[in-house]
Biotite code that builds the C-alpha atoms (Angstrom):
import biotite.structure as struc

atoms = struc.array([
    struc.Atom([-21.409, -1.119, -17.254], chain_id="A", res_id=1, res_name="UNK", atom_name="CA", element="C"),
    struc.Atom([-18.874, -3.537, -17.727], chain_id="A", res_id=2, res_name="UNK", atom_name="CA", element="C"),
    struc.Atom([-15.264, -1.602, -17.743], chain_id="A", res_id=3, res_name="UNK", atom_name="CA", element="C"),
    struc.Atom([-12.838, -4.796, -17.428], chain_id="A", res_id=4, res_name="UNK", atom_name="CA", element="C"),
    struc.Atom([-9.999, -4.383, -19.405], chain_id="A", res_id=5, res_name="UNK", atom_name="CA", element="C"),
    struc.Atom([-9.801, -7.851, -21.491], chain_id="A", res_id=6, res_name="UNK", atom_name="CA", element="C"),
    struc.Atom([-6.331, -9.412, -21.844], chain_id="A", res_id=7, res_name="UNK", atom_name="CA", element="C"),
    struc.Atom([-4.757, -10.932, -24.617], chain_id="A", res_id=8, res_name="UNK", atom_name="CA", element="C"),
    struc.Atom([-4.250, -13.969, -23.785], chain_id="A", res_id=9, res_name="UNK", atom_name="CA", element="C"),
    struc.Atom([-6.832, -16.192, -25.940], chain_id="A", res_id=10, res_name="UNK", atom_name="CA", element="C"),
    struc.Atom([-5.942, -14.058, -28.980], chain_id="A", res_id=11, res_name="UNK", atom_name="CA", element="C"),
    struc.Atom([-2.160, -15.238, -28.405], chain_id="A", res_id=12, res_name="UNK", atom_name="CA", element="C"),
    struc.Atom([-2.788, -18.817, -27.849], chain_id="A", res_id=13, res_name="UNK", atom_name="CA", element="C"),
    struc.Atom([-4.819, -19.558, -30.437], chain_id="A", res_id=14, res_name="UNK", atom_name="CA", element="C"),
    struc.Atom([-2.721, -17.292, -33.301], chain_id="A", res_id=15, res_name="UNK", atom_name="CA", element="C"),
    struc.Atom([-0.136, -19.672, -32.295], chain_id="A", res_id=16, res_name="UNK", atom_name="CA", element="C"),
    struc.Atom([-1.935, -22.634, -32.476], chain_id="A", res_id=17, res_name="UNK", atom_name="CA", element="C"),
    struc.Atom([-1.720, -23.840, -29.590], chain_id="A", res_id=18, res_name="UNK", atom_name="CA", element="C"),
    struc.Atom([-4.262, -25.534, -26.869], chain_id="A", res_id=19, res_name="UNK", atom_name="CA", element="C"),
    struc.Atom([-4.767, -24.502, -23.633], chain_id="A", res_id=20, res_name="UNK", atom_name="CA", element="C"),
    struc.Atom([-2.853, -28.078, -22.631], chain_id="A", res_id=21, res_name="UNK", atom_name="CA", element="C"),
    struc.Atom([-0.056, -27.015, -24.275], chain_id="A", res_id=22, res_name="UNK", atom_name="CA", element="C"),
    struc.Atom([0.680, -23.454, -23.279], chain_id="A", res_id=23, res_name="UNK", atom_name="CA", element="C"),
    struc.Atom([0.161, -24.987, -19.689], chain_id="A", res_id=24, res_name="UNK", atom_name="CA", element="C"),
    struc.Atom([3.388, -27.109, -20.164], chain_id="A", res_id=25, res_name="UNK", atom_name="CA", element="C"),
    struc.Atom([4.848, -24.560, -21.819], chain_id="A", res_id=26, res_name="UNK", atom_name="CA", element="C"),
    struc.Atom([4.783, -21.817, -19.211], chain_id="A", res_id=27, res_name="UNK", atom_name="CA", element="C"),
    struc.Atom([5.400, -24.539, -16.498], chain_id="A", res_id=28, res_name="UNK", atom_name="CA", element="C"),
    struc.Atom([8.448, -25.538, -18.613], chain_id="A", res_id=29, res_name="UNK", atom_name="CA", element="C"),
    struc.Atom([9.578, -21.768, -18.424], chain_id="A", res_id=30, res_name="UNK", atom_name="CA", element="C"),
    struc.Atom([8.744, -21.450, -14.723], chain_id="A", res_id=31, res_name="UNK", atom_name="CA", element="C"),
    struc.Atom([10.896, -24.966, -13.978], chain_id="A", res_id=32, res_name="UNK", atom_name="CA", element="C"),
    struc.Atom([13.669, -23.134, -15.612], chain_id="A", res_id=33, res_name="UNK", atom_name="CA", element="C"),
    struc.Atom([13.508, -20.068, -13.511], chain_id="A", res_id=34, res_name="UNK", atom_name="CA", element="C"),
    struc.Atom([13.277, -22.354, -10.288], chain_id="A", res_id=35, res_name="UNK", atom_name="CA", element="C"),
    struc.Atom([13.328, -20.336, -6.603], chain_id="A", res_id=36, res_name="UNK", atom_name="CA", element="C"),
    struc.Atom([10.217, -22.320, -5.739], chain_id="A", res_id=37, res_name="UNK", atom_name="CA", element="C"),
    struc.Atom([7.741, -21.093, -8.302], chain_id="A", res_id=38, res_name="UNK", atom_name="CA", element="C"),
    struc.Atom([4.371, -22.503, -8.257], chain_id="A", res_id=39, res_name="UNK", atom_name="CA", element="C"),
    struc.Atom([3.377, -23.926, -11.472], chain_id="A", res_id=40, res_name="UNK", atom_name="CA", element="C"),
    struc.Atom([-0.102, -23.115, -13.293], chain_id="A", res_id=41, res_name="UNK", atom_name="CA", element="C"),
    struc.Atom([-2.852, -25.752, -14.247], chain_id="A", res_id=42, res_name="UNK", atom_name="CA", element="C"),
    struc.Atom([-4.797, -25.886, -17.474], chain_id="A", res_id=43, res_name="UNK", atom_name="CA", element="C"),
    struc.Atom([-7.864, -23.789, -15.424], chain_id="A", res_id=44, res_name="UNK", atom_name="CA", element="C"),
    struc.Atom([-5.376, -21.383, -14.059], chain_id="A", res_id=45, res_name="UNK", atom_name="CA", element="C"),
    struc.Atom([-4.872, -20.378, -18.071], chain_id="A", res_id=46, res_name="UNK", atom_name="CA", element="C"),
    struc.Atom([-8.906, -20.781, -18.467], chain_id="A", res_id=47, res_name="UNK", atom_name="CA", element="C"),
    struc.Atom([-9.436, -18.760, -15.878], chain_id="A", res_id=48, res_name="UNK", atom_name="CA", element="C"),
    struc.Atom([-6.773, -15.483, -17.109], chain_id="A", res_id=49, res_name="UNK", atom_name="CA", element="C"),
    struc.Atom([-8.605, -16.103, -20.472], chain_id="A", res_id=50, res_name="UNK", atom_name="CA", element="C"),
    struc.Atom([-11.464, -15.563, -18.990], chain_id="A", res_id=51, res_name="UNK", atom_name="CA", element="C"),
    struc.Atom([-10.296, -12.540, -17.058], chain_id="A", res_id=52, res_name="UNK", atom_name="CA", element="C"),
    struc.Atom([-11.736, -14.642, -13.726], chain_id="A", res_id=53, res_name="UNK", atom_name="CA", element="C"),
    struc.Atom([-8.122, -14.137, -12.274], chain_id="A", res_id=54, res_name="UNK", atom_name="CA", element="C"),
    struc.Atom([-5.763, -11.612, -12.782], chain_id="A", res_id=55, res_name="UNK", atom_name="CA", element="C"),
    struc.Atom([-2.857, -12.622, -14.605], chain_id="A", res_id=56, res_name="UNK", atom_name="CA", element="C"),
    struc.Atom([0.169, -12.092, -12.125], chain_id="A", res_id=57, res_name="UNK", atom_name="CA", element="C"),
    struc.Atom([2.820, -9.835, -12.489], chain_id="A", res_id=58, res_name="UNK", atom_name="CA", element="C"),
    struc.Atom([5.395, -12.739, -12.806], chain_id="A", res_id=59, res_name="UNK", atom_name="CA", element="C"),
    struc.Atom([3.351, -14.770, -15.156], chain_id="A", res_id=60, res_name="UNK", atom_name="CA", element="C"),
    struc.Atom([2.546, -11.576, -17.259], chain_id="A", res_id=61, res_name="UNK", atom_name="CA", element="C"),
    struc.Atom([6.078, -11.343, -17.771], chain_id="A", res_id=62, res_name="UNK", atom_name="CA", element="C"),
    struc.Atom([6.867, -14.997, -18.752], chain_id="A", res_id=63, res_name="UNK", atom_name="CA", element="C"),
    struc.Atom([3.940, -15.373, -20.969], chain_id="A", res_id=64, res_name="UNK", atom_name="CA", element="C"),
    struc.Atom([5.011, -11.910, -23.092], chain_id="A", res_id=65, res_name="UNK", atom_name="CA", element="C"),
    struc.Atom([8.688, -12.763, -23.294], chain_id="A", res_id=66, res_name="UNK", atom_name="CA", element="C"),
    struc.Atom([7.125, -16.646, -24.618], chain_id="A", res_id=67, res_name="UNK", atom_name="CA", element="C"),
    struc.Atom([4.875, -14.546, -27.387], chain_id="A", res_id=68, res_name="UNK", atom_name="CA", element="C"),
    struc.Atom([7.726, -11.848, -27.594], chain_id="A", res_id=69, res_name="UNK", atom_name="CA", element="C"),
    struc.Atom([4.700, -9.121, -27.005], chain_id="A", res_id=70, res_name="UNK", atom_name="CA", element="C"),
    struc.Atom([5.041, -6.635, -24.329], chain_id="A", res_id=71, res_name="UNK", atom_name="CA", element="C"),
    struc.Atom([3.441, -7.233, -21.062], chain_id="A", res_id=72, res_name="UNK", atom_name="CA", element="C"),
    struc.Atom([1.328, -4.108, -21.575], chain_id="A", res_id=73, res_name="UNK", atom_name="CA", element="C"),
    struc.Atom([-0.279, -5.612, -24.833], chain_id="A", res_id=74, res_name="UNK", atom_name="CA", element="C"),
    struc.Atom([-0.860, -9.337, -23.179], chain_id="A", res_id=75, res_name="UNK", atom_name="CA", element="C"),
    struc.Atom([-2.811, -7.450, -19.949], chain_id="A", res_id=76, res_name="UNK", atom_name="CA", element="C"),
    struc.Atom([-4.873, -5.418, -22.520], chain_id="A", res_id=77, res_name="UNK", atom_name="CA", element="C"),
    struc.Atom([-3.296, -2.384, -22.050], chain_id="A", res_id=78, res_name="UNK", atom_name="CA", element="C"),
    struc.Atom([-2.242, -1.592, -25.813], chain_id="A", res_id=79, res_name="UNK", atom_name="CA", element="C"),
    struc.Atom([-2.985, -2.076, -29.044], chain_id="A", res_id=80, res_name="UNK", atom_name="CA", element="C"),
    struc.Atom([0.783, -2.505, -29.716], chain_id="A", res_id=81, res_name="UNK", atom_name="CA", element="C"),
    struc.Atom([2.633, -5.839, -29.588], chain_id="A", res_id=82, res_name="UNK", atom_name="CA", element="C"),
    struc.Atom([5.388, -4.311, -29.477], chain_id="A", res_id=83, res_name="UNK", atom_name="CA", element="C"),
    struc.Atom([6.871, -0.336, -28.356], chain_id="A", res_id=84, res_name="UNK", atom_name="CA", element="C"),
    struc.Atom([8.306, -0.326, -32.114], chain_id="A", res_id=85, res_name="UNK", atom_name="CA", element="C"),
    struc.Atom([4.528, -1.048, -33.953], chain_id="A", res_id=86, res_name="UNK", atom_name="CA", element="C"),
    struc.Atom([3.183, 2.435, -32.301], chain_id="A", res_id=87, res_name="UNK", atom_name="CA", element="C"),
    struc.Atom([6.283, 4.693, -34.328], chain_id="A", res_id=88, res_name="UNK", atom_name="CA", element="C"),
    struc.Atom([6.466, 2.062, -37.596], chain_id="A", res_id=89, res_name="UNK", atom_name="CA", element="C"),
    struc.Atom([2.163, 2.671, -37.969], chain_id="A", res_id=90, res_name="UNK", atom_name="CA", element="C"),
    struc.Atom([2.586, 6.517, -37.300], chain_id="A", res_id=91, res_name="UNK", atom_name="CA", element="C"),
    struc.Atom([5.657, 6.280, -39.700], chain_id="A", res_id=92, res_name="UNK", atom_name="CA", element="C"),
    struc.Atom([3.355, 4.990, -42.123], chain_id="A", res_id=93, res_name="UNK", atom_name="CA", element="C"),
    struc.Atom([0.447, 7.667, -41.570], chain_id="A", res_id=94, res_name="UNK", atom_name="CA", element="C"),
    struc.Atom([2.801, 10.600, -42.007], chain_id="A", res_id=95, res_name="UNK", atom_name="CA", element="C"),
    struc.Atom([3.833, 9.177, -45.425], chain_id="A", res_id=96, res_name="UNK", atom_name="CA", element="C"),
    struc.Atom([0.597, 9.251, -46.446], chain_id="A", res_id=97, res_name="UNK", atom_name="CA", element="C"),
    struc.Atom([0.276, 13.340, -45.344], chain_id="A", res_id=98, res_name="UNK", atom_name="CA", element="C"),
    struc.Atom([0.756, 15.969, -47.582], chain_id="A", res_id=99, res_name="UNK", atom_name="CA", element="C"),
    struc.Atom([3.664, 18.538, -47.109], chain_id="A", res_id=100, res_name="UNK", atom_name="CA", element="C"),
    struc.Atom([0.202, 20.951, -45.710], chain_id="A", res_id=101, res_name="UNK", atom_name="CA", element="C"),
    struc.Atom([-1.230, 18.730, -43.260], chain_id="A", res_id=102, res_name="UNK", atom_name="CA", element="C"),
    struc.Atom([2.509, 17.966, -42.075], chain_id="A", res_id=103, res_name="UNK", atom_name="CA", element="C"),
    struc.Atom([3.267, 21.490, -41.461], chain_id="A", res_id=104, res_name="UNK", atom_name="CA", element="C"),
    struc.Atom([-0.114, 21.747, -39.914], chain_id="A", res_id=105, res_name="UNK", atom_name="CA", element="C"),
    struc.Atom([0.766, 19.197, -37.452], chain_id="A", res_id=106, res_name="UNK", atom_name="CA", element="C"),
    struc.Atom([3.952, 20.454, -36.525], chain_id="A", res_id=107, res_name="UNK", atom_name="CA", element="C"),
    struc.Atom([2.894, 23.709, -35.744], chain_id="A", res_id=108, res_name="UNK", atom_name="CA", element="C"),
    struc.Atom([0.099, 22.254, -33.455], chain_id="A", res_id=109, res_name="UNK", atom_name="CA", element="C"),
    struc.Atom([2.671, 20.103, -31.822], chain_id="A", res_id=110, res_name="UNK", atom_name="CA", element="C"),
    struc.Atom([4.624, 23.063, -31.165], chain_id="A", res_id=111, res_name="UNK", atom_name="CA", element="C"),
    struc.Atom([1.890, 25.269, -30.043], chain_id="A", res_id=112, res_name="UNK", atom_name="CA", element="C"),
    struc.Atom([0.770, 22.492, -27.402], chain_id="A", res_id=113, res_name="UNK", atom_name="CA", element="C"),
    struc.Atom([4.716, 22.124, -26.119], chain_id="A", res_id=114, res_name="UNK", atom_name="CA", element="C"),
    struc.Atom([5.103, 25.660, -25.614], chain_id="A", res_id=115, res_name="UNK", atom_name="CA", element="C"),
    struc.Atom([1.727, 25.631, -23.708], chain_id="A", res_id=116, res_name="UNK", atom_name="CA", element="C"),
    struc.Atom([2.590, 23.276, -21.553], chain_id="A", res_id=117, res_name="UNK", atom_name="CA", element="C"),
    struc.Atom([6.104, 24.329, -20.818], chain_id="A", res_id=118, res_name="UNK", atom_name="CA", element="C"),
    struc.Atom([5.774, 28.166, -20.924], chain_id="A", res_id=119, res_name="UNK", atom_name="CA", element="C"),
    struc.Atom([6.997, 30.147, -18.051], chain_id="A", res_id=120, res_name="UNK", atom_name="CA", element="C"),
    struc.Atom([3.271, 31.107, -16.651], chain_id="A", res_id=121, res_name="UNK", atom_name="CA", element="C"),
    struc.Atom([2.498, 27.177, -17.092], chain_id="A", res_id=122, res_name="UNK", atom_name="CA", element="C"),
    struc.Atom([5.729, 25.959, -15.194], chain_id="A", res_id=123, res_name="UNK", atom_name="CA", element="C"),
    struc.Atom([5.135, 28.756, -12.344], chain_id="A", res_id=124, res_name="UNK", atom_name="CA", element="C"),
    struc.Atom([1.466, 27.407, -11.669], chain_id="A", res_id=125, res_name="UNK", atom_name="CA", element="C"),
    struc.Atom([2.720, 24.015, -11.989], chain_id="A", res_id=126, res_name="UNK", atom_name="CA", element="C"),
    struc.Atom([4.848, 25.089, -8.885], chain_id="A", res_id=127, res_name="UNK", atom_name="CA", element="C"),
    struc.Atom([1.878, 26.901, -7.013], chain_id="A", res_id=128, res_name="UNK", atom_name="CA", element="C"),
    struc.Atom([-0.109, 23.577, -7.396], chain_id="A", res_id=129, res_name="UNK", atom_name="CA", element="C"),
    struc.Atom([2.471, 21.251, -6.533], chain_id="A", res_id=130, res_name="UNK", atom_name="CA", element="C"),
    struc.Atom([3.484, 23.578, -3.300], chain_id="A", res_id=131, res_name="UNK", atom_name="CA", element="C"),
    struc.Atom([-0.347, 23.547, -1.989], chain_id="A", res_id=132, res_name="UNK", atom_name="CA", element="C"),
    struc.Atom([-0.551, 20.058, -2.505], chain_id="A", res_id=133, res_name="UNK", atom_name="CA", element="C"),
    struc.Atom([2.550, 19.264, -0.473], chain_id="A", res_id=134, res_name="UNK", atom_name="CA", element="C"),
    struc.Atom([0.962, 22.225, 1.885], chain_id="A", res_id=135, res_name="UNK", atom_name="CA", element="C"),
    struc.Atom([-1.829, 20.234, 2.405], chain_id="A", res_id=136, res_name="UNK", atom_name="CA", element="C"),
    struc.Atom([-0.257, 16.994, 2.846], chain_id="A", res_id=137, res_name="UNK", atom_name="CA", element="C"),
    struc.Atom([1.711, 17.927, 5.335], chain_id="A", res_id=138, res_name="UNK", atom_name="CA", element="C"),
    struc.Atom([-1.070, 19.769, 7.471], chain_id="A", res_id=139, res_name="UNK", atom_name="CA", element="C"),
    struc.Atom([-3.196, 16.795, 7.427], chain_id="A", res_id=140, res_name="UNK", atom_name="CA", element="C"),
    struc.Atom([-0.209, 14.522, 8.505], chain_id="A", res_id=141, res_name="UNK", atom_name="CA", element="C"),
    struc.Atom([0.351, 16.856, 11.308], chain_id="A", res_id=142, res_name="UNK", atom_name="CA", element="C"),
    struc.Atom([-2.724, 17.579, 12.374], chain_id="A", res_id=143, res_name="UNK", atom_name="CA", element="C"),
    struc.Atom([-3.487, 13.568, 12.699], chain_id="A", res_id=144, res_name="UNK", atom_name="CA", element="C"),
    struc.Atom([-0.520, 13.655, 14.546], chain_id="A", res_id=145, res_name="UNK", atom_name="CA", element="C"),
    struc.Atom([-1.084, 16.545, 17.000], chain_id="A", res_id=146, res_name="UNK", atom_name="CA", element="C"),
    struc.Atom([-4.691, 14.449, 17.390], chain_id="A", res_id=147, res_name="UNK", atom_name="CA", element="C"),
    struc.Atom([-3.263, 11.156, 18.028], chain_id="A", res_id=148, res_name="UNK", atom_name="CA", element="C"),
    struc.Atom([-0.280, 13.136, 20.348], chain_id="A", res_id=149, res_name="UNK", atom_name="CA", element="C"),
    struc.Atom([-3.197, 14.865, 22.531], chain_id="A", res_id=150, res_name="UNK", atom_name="CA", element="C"),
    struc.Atom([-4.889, 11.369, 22.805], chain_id="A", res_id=151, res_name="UNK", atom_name="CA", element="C"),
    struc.Atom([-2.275, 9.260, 24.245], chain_id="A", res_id=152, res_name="UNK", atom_name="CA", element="C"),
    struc.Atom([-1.409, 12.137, 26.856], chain_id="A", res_id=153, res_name="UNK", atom_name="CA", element="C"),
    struc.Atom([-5.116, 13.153, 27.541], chain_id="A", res_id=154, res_name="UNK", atom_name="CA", element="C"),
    struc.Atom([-5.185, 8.697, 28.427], chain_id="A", res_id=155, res_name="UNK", atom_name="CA", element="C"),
    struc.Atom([-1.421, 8.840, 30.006], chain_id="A", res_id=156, res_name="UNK", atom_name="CA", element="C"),
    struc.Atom([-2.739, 11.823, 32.443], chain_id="A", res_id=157, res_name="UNK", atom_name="CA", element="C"),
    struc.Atom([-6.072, 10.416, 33.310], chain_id="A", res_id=158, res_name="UNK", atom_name="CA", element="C"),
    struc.Atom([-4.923, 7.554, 34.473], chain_id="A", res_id=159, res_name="UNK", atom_name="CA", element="C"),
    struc.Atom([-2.148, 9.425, 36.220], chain_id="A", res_id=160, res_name="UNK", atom_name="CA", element="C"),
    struc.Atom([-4.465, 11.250, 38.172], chain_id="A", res_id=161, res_name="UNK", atom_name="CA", element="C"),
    struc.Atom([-6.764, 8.507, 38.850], chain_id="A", res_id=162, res_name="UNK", atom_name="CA", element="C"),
    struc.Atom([-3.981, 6.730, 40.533], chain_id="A", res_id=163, res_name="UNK", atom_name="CA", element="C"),
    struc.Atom([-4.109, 3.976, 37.823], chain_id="A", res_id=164, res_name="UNK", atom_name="CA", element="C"),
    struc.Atom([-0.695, 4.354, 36.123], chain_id="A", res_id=165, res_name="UNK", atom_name="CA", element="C"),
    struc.Atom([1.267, 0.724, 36.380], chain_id="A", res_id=166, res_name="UNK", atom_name="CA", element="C"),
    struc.Atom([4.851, 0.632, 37.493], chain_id="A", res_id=167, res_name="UNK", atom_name="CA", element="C"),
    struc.Atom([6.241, 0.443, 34.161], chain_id="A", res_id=168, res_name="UNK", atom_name="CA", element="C"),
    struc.Atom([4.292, 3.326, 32.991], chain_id="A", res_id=169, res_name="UNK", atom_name="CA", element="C"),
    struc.Atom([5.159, 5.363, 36.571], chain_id="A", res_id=170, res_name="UNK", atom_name="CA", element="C"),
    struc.Atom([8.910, 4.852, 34.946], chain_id="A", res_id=171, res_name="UNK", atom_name="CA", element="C"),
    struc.Atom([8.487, 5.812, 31.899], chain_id="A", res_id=172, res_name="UNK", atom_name="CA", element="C"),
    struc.Atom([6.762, 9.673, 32.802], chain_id="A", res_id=173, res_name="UNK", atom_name="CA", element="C"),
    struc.Atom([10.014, 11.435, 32.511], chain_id="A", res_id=174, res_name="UNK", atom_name="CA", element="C"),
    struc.Atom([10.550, 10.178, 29.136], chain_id="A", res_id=175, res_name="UNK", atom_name="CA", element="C"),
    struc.Atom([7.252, 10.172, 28.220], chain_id="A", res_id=176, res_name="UNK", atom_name="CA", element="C"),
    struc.Atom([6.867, 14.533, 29.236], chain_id="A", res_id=177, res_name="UNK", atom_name="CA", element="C"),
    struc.Atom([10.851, 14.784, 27.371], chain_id="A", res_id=178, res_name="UNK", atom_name="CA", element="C"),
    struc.Atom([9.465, 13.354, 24.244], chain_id="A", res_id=179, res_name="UNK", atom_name="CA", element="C"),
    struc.Atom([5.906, 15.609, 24.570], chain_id="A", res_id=180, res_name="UNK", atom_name="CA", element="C"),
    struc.Atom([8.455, 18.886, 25.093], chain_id="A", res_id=181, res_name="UNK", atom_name="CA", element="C"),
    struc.Atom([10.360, 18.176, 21.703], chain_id="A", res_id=182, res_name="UNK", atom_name="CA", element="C"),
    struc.Atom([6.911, 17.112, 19.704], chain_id="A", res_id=183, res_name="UNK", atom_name="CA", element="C"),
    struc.Atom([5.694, 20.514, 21.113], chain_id="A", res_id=184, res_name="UNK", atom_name="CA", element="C"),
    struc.Atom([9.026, 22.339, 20.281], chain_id="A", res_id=185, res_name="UNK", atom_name="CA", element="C"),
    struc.Atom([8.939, 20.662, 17.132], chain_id="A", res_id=186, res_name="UNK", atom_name="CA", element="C"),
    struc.Atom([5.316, 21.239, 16.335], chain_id="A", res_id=187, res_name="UNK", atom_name="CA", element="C"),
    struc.Atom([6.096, 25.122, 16.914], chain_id="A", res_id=188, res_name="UNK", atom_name="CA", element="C"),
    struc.Atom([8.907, 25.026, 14.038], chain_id="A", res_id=189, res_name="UNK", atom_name="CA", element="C"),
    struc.Atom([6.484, 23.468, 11.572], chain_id="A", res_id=190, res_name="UNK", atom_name="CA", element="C"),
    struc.Atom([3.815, 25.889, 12.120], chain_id="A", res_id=191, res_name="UNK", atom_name="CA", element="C"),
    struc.Atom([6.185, 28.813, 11.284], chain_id="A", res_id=192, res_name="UNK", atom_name="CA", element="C"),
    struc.Atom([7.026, 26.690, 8.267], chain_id="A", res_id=193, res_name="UNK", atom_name="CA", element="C"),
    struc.Atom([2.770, 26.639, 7.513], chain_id="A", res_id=194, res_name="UNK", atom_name="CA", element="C"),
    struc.Atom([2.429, 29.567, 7.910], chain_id="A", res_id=195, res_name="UNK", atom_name="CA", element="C"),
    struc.Atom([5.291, 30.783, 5.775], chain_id="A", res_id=196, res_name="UNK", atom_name="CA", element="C"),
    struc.Atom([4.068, 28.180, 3.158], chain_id="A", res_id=197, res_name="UNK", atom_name="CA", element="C"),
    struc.Atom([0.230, 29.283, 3.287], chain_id="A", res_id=198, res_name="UNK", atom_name="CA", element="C"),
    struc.Atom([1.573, 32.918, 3.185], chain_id="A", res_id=199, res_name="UNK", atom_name="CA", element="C"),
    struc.Atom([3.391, 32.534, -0.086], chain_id="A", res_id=200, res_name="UNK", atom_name="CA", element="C"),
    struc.Atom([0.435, 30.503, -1.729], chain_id="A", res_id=201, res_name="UNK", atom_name="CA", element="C"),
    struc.Atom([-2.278, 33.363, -0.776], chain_id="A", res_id=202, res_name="UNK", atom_name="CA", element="C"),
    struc.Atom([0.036, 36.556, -0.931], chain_id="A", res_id=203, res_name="UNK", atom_name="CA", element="C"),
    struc.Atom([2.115, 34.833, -3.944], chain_id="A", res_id=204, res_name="UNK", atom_name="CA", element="C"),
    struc.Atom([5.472, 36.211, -2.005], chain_id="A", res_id=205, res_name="UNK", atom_name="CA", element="C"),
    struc.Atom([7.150, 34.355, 0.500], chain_id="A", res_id=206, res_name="UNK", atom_name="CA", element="C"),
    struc.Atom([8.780, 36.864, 3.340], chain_id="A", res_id=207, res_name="UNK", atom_name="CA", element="C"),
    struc.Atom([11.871, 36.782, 4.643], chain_id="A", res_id=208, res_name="UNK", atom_name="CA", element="C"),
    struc.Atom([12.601, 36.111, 8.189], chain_id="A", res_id=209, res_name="UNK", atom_name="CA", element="C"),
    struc.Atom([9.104, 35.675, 9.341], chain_id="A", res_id=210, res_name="UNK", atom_name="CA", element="C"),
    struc.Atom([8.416, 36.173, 13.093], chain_id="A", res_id=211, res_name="UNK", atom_name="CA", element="C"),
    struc.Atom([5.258, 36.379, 15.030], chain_id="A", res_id=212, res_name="UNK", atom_name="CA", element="C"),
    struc.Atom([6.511, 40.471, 15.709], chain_id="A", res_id=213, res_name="UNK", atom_name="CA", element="C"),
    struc.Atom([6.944, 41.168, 11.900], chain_id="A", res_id=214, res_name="UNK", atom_name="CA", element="C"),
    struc.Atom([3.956, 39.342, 10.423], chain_id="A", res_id=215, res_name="UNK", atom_name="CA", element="C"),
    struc.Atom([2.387, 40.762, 7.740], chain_id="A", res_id=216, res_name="UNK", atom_name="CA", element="C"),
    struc.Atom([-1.757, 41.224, 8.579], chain_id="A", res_id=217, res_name="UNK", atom_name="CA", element="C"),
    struc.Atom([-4.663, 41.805, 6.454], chain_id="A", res_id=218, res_name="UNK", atom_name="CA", element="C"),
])
């Protein structure tokens, strides 16, 4: 199933009467003007964005909109609007054409749907998602780190013991078990911090001044 988004390009061009040979030398004209060393296009380059073969670039999106005065979302295919204005002049338009009824209908809906979505129970679960997300995030980062941590020792002390350790790396040890000390300290900090996290996404309270002594069990 073909899901390519198709751009706007051809529909442009020719609605302005113009060849392919001639918005080449147009947009090249534009892209002179800008200078800094921009690459001009070729007649196939425009072929091949009418063709959606190539991606039209960001750059060139934005120089062939402001030459059509469209927006760069309707040129890529992304609306149905030339411009941000045609979306509220056509739904303008529709609501003239509404009775007072199906007006008040609407606004009630509309209403009904905004207090939905920005109710008190809808904001609070909003929260609870957005805190387990960033719970999980953050365990995954740490627990890639804690891997790749245990890794570079587990190597640094193997070859330690084997004898195998270079100069450079004999000189760097102290540093090397300062830095593992902090991690460590540090990794103890943030695992009060997930636990204190996963606590107040499963128990829905967060407690105060958690320790190991006064931990709440199931």
């Amino acid at each position: 199933m073909d899901i390519t988004i198709k751009n706007n390009l051809r529909r442009l061009r020719t609605a302005n009467g113009l060849t392919q040979d001639e918005l080449t030398e147009a947009l090249n004209k534009k892209i002179k003007e800008i200078g800094k060393g921009e690459k001009t296009v070729s007649k196939m380059t425009i072929s091949n964005w009418e063709n959606n073969k190539h991606a039209i670039k960001s750059d060139k999106a934005e120089l062939l909109a402001d030459y059509f005065g469209v927006s760069v979302a309707y040129l890529l295919g992304y609306s149905e609007y030339k411009v941000p204005e045609d979306y509220f002049e056509i739904e303008r338009k529709r609501k003239t054409q509404l009775s007072k009824k199906q007006l008040r209908e609407e606004e009630i809906l509309e209403k009904k749907v905004h207090e939905e979505r920005f109710s008190p129970e809808a904001i609070e679960q909003q929260k609870k998602i957005d805190l387990k997300k960033s719970y999980l995030n953050m365990s995954v980062f740490f627990d890639k780190l804690h891997e790749e941590i245990a890794n570079t020792a587990g190597a640094y002390f193997a070859k330690r013991d084997a004898g195998m350790l270079t100069e450079e790396e004999k000189q760097t040890l102290p540093d090397f078990l300062d830095l593992l000390e902090q991690i460590l300290d540090t990794g103890k900090a943030f695992t009060e911090v997930f636990f204190r996290l996963d606590y107040a996404i499963n128990k829905k309270t967060l407690p105060k001044n958690t320790t190991d002594k006064d931990t709440p069990t199931d």
